[in-house]
C-alpha positions in Angstrom: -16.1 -11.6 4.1 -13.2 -12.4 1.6 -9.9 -12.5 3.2 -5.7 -11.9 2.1 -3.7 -14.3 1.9 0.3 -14.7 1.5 2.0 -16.8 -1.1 5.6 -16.6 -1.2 8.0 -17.0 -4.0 11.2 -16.2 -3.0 12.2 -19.9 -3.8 10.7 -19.3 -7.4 11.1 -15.1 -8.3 13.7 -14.6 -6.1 16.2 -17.0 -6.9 16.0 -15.7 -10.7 17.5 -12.7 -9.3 20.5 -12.3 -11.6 23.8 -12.9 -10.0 22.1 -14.3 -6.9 21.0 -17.9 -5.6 20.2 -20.0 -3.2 21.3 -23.8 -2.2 18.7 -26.0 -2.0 19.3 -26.7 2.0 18.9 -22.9 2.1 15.5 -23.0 0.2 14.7 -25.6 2.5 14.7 -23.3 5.2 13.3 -20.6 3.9 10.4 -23.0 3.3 11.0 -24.0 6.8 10.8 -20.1 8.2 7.4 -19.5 6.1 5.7 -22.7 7.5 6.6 -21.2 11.1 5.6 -17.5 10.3 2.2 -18.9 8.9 2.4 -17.9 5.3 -0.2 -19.8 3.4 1.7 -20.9 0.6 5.5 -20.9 -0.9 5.9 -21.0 -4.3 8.6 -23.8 -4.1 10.5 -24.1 -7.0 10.4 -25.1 -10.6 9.1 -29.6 -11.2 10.3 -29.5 -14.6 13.8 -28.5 -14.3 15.7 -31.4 -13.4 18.5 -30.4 -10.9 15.2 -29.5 -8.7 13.5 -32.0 -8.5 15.0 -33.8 -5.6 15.0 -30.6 -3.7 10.9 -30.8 -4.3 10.6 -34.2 -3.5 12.9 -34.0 -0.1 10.4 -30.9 0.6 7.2 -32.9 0.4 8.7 -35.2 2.2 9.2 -33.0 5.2 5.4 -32.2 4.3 4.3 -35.5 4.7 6.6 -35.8 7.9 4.4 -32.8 9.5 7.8 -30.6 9.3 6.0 -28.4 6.2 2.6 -28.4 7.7 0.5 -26.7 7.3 2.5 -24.4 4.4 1.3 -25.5 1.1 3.7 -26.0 -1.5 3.6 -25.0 -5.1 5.6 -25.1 -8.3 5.7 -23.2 -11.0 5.3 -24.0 -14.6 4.4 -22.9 -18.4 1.1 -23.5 -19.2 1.8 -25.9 -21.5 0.3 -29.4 -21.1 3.5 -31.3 -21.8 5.3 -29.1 -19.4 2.5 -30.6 -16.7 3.4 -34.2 -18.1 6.7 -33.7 -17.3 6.6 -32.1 -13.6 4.0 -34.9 -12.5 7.1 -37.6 -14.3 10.2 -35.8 -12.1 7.8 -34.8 -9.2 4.5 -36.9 -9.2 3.9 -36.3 -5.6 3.4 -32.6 -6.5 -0.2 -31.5 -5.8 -0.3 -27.5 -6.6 0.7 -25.9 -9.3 1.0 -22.6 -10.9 0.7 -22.3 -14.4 2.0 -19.4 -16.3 1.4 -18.0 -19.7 1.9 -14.2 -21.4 -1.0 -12.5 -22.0 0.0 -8.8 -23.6 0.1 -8.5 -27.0 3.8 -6.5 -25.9 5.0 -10.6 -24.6 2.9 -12.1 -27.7 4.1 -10.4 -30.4 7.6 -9.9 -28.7 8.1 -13.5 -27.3 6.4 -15.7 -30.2 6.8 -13.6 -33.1 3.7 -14.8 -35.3 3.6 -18.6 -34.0 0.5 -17.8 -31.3 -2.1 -15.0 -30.9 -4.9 -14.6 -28.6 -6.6 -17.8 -28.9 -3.5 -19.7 -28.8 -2.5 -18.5 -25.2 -6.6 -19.4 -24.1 -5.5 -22.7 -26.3 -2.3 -23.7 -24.4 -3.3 -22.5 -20.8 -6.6 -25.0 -20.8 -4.8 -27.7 -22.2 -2.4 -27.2 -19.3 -5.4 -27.0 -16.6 -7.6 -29.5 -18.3 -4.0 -31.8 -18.3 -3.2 -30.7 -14.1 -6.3 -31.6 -13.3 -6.7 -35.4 -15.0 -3.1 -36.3 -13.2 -4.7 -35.3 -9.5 -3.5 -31.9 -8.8 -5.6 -30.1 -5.8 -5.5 -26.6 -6.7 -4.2 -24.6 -9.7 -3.0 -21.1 -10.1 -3.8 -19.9 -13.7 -0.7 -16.8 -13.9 -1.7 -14.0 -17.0 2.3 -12.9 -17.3 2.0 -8.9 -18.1 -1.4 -8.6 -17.1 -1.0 -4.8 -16.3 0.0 -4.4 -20.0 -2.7 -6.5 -21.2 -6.4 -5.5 -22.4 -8.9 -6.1 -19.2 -11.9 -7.4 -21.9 -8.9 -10.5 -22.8 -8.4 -10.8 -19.2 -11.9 -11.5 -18.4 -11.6 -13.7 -21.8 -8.6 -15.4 -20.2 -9.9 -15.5 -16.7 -13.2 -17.2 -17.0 -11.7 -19.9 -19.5 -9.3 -21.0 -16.9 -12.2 -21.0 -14.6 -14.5 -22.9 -16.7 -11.9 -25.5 -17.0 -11.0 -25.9 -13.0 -8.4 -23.0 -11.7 -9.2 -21.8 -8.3 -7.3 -18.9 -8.8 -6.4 -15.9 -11.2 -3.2 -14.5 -11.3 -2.6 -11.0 -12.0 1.1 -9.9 -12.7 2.1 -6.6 -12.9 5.3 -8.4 -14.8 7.4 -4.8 -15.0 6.2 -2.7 -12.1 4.3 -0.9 -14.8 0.7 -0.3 -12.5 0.2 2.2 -9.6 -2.5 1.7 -6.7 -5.2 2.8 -8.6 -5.0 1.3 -12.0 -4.1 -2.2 -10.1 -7.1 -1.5 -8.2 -9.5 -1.0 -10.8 -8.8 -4.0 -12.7 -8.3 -6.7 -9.8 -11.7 -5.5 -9.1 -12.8 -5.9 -12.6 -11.3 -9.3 -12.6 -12.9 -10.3 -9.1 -16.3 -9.2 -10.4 -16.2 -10.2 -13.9 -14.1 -13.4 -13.8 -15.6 -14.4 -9.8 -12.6 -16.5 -8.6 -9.8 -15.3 -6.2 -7.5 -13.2 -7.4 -3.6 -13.0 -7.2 -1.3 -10.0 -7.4 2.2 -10.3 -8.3 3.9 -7.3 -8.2 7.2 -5.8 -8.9 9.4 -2.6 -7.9 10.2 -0.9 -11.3 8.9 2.6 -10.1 9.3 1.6 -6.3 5.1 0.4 -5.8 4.9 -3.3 -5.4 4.1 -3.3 -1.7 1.8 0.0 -2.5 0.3 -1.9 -5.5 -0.4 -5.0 -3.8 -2.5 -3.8 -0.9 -4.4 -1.9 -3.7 -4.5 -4.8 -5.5 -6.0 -6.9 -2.3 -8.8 -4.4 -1.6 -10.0 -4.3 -5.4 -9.9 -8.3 -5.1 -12.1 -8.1 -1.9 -14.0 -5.2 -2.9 -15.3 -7.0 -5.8 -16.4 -9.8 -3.8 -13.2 -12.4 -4.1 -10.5 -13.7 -1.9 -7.1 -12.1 -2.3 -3.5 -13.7 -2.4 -0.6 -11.4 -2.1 2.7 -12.6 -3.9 6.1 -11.6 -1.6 9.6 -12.5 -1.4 11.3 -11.9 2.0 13.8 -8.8 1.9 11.9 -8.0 -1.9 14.8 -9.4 -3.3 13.5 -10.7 -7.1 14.2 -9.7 -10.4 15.4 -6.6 -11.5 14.2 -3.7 -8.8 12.7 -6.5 -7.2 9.0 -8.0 -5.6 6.7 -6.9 -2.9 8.5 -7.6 0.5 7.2 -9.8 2.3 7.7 -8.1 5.7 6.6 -4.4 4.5 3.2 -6.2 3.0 1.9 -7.9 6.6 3.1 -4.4 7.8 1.1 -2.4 5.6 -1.6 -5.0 5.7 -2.0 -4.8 9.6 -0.7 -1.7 10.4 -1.6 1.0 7.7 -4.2 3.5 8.8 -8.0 2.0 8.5 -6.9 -0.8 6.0 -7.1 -4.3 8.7 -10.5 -2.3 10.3 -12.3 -3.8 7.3 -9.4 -6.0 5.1 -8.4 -9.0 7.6 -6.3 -11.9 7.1 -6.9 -15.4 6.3 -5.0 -17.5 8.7 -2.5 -16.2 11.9 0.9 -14.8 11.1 3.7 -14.5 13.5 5.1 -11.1 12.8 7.5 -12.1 15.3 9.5 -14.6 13.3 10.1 -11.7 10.6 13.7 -10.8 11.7 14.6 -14.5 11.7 13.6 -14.9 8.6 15.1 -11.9 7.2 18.4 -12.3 8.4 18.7 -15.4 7.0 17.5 -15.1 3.4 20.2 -11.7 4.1 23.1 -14.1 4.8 21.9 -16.6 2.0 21.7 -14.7 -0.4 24.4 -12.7 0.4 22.7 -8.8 0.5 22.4 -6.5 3.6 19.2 -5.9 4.4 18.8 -2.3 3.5 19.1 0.1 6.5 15.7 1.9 5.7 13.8 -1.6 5.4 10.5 -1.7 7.1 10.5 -3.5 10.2 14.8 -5.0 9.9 16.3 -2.4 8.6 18.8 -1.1 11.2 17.6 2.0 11.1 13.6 1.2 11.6 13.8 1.8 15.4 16.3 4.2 15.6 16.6 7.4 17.0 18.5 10.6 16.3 17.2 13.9 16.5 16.8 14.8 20.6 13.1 15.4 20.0 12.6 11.9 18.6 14.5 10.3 21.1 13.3 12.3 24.0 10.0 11.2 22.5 10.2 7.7 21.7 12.0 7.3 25.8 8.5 9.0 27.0 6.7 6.7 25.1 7.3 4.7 21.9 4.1 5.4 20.3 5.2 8.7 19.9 7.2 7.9 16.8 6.9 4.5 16.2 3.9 2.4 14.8 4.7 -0.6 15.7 6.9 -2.5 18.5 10.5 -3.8 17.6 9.3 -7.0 19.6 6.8 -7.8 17.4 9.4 -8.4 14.8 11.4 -10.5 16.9 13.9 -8.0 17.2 15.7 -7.1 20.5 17.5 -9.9 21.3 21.6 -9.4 22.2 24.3 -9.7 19.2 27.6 -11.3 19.9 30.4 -11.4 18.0 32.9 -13.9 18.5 36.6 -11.7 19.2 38.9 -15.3 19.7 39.2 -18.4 19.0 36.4 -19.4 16.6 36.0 -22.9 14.9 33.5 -23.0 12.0 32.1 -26.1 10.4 32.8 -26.1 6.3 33.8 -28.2 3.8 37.3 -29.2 5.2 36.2 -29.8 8.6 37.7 -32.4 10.9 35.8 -34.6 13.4 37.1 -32.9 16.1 36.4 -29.5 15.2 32.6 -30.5 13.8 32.0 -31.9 17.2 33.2 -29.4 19.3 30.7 -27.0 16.8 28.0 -29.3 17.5 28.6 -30.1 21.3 28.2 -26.2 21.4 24.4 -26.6 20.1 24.0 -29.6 22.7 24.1 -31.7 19.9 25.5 -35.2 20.6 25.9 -38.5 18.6 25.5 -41.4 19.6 28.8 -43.2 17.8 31.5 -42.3 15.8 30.0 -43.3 12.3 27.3 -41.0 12.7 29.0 -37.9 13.4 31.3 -38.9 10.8 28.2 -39.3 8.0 26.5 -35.7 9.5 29.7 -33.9 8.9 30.0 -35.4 5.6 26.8 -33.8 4.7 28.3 -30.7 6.5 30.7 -30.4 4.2 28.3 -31.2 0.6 26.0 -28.3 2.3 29.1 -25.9 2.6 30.3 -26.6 -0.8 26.7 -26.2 -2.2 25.8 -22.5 -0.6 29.9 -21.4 -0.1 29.4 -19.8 3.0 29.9 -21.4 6.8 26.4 -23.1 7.6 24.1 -21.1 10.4 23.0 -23.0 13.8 19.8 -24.1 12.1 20.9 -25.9 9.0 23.8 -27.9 11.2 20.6 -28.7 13.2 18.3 -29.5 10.3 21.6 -32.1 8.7 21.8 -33.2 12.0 17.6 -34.0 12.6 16.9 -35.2 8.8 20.3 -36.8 7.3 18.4 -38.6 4.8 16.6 -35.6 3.9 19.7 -33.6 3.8 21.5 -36.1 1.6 18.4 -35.7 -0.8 18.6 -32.1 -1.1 22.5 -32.3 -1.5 22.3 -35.0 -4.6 22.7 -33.8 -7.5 21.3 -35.7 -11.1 24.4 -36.3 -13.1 23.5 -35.4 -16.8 22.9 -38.7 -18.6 
């Protein structure tokens, strides 16, 4: 039986959210948070674009380490053989790609203007997997950019070239939010049956159905016979209205009425490290989780209305689906009310060890609490907002990493 899987890219989608980003010690984390909550693959970040590319290599690193194990990590790309020259040259320990290409004639007419047509984009997209695969890479996402606006005869066109020439997956992207369950449905299963690899969906919220889209999207994939990989961003947050959230997907994928009876996972997830991970990409990216959020929203387990409360204090089945512990919610909140001392980017010795000495953090001389809270301080500058327990931590376990991830490329 063909199974879902989850491949994030909040690292990738949802840091091109206008007027939002990350640091790369934050994506790190992320990355970090996804490994632990069994998510088969994040979506990493970008190997051709320069200021990245330490940030990817520190990452594999941690891979290699064990630390991003067993998480695969991905980058995104063009589908453009030069543009795979150039990420194996900046990144050449990068081993899965994702190779992207527009496929409506909307994006081809639109976006080229008369320089390509059909059989360019088939053209440019083998080159690119016919180029991946001669410099080593292990798997390869072919991504059809506004497949929901694009003819399903050129998809199976599309499709089955990048098959012929080595992709082990299709990706389908409803690039505008412009599909509903049913029309998604119809042609991932087209797709599945027709073009007989797995299938991605990569949906977005322009009329408010990503998550709705891609568990329609998952059961046309397995229904016609293929594996399916769900794209999410943790909190939704992505372009525009935004992606499918990562949360609200596992929910509807194990929780909906009927749907994991016959639609199972591929792999465990911990449900239980959802809030973690959600309150930090909040306080990263700087947006409150939405009260009404599936699962962390403040208001998913709350209770009003005396019948609903009398109910839910009788038992919590009565009007909830699902436990607030299997979110890894519940634990106390404290706020500090005195004297706080928080670790930034004009932090003293003193002060940085009293921070750490908190977190039972100790060092074992002078010179190297003096190089972690220099790194401290880079990390603050880098995301602008006073570092959580776990990055202090991570700095603290991996300086050399840290330093990697805080290095910067001068322009030459």
């Amino acid at each position: 039986m063909p199974k879902i899987y989850f491949l994030d890219v909040t690292n990738r989608d949802g840091v091109q959210t206008a007027k939002l980003g990350l640091s790369k010690l934050e994506k790190t984390l992320i990355n970090i948070y996804l490994n632990e909550m069994g998510v088969f693959q994040s979506e990493f970040g970008f190997p051709t674009t320069r200021h990245e590319s330490l940030y990817l290599q520190a990452n594999l690193e941690l891979a290699a380490m064990g630390v991003l194990r067993p998480i695969r990590l991905e980058g995104w790309i063009r589908a453009i053989a030069s543009d795979v020259e150039t990420a194996f040259k900046m990144v050449p320990n990068i081993r899965h790609l994702n190779l992207s290409i527009s496929t409506s004639d909307q994006m081809i007419d639109g976006k080229f203007q008369g320089r390509k047509n059909r059989d360019d984009i088939i053209s440019d997209m083998v080159e690119a997997v016919d180029a991946a695969r001669a410099l080593g890479v292990e798997s390869i996402g072919v991504n059809a950019e506004d497949a929901s606006r694009t003819g399903l005869d050129f998809l199976i066109k599309f499709g089955l070239a990048a098959k012929e020439h080595g992709a082990d997956r299709l990706r389908y992207c409803d690039t505008l939010g412009y599909d509903n369950p049913f029309t998604i449905y119809e042609a991932i299963r087209a797709l599945a049956e027709n073009v007989g690899i797995p299938i991605e969906q990569h949906c977005h919220g322009d009329l408010g159905l990503a998550v709705a889209n891609s568990i329609a999207g998952a059961k046309g994939a397995i229904d016609g016979g293929q594996d399916a990989y769900i794209n999410t961003t943790v909190n939704g947050i992505g372009e525009r209205a935004g992606n499918a959230d990562l949360v609200a997907v596992i929910l509807a994928a194990t929780k909906s009425k009927g749907f994991a009876d016959k639609y199972q996972l591929g792999g465990s997830v911990k449900l239980n490290k959802a809030w973690k991970i959600a309150r930090f990409a909040s306080y990263a990216f700087g947006i409150p989780i939405p009260m009404n959020q599936p699962g962390v929203g403040a208001n998913a387990f709350a209770h009003s209305s005396g019948i609903h409360a009398d109910g839910v204090l009788k038992d919590p089945e009565n009007y909830e689906l699902y436990s607030f512990k299997e979110l890894g919610r519940g634990e106390p909140r404290f706020v500090e009310t005195g004297r706080e001392i928080i670790a930034g980017q004009y932090s003293g010795i003193s002060g940085f060890r009293h921070v750490m000495g908190k977190m039972k953090v100790s060092f074992a001389s002078k010179e190297e609490a003096n190089e972690v809270l220099e790194l401290a301080r880079y990390a603050n500058v880098a995301s602008q907002t006073p570092l959580v327990e776990d990055e202090l931590l991570f700095i603290a376990k991996y300086p050399k990493i840290a330093k990697k991830l805080l290095t910067l490329t001068p322009l030459e």
